[in-house]
C-alpha positions in Angstrom: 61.6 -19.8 74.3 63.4 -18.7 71.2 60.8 -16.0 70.4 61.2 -14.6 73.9 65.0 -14.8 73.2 65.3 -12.0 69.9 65.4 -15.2 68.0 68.2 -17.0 69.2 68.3 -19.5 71.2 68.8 -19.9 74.7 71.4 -22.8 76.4 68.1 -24.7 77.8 66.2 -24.7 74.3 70.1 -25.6 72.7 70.8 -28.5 75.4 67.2 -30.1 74.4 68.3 -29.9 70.6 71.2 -31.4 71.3 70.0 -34.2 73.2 66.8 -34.4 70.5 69.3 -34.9 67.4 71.7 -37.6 69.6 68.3 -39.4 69.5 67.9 -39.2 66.1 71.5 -40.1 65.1 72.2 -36.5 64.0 75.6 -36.8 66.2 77.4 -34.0 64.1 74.3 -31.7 65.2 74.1 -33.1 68.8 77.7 -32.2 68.7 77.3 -28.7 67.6 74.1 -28.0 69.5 75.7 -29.1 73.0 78.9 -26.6 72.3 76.5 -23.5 71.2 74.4 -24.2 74.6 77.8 -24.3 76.0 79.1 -21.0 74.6 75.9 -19.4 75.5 75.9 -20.5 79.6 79.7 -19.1 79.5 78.8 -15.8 77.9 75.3 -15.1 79.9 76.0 -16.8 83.5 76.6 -13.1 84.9 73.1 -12.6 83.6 71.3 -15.7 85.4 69.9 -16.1 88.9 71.8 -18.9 91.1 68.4 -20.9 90.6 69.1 -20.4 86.9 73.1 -21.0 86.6 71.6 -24.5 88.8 69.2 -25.6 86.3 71.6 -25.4 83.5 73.9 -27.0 85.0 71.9 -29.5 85.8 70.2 -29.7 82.1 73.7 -29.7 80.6 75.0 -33.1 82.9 71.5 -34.7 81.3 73.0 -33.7 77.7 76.6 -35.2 78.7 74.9 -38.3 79.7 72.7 -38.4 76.2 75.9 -37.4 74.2 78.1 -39.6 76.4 80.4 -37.0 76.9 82.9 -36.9 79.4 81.4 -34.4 82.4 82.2 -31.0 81.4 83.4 -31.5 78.5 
């Protein structure tokens, strides 16, 4: 959660945003939301369990397929 998180948000709370505003129509902020959860997985993956690095991975092909993005893009 992004309370949890010093107030920013995490790559799973960004990948859900992402995937939220593509179902709006927002696809600038889909756009934008999908490469901040990106940026964040690269910079913190040292910090996350196997389990974790899985899950996000996981979350993130779910966001490429609601973008329609090109897998890891």
């Amino acid at each position: 959660m992004i309370q949890n998180n010093h107030g920013q948000a995490s790559a799973r709370e960004l990948f859900y945003l992402a995937m939220c505003h593509r179902h709006l129509g927002d696809i600038a902020k889909a756009d934008d939301g999908y490469a901040r959860a990106v940026h964040w997985l690269e910079n913190h993956r040292g910090q996350l369990t196997p389990d974790e690095v899985k899950r996000l991975n996981t979350l993130r092909a779910q966001a490429e397929k609601v973008l329609e993005l090109k897998p890891g893009k």
